[in-house]
C-alpha positions as CSV (number, residue, x, y, z in Angstrom):
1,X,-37.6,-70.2,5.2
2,X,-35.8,-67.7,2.7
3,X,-36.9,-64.3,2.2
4,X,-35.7,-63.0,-1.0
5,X,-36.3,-61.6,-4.5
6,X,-36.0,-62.8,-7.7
7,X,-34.7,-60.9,-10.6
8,X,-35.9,-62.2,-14.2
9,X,-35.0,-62.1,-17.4
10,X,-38.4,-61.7,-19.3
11,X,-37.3,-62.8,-22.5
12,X,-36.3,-66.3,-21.0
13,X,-38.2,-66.2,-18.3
14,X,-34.9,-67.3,-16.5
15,X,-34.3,-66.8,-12.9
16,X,-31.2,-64.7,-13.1
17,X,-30.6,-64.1,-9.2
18,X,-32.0,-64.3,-5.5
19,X,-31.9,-61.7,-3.9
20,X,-31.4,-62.7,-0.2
21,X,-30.9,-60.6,3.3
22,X,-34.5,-59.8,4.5
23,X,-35.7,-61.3,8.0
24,X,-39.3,-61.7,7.2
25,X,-41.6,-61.3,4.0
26,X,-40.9,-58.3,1.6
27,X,-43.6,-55.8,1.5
28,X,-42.6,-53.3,-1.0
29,X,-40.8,-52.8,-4.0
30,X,-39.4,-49.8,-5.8
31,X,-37.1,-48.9,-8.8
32,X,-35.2,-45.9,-9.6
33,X,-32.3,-44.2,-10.6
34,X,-30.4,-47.6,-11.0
35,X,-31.5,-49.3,-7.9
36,X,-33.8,-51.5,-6.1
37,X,-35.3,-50.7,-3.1
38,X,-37.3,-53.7,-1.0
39,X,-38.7,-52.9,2.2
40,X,-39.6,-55.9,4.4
41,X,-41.7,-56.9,7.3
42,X,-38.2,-57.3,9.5
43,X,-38.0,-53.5,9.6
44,X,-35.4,-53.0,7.3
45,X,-35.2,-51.6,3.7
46,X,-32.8,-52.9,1.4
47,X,-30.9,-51.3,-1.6
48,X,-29.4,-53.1,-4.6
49,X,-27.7,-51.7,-7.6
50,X,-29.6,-52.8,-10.6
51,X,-26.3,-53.0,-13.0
52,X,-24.6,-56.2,-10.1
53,X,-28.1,-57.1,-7.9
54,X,-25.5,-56.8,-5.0
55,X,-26.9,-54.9,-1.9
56,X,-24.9,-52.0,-0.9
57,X,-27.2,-50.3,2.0
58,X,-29.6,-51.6,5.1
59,X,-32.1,-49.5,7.0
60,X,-32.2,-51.2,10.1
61,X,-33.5,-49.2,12.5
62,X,-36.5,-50.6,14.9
63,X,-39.0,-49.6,14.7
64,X,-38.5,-47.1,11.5
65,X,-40.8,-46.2,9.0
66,X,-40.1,-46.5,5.3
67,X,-40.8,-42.9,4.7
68,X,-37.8,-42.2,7.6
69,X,-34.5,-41.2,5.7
70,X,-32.5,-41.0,8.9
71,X,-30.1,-43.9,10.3
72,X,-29.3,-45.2,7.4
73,X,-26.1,-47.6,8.0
């Protein structure tokens, strides 16, 4: 099985991209300040510049909470 997002474009209604890397099922999504934050069952929370959809950062620290700024890699 995959774990990913999708990004959309809602005017086609077009799959533009998966977004690929989690572990397990995503739990949470956020947006801000030009980036894309998914947080996933596997423990890790994932970063992805809006403008390319290409992830740039991985929280994967076990056992970490998403409120847990520390130990990013």
């Amino acid at each position: 099985m995959v774990y990913g997002l999708q990004a959309w474009d809602v005017a086609t209604l077009q799959c533009l991209k998966t977004l690929e890397g989690h572990e397990d099922n995503v739990r949470v999504l956020a947006v801000g300040r030009g980036y894309l934050f998914s947080g996933s069952w596997d423990k890790t929370v994932r970063v992805w510049p809006a403008e390319t959809l290409e992830g740039v950062k991985v929280n994967r620290r076990a056992g970490c909470g998403f409120g847990e700024a520390e130990g990013w890699c």
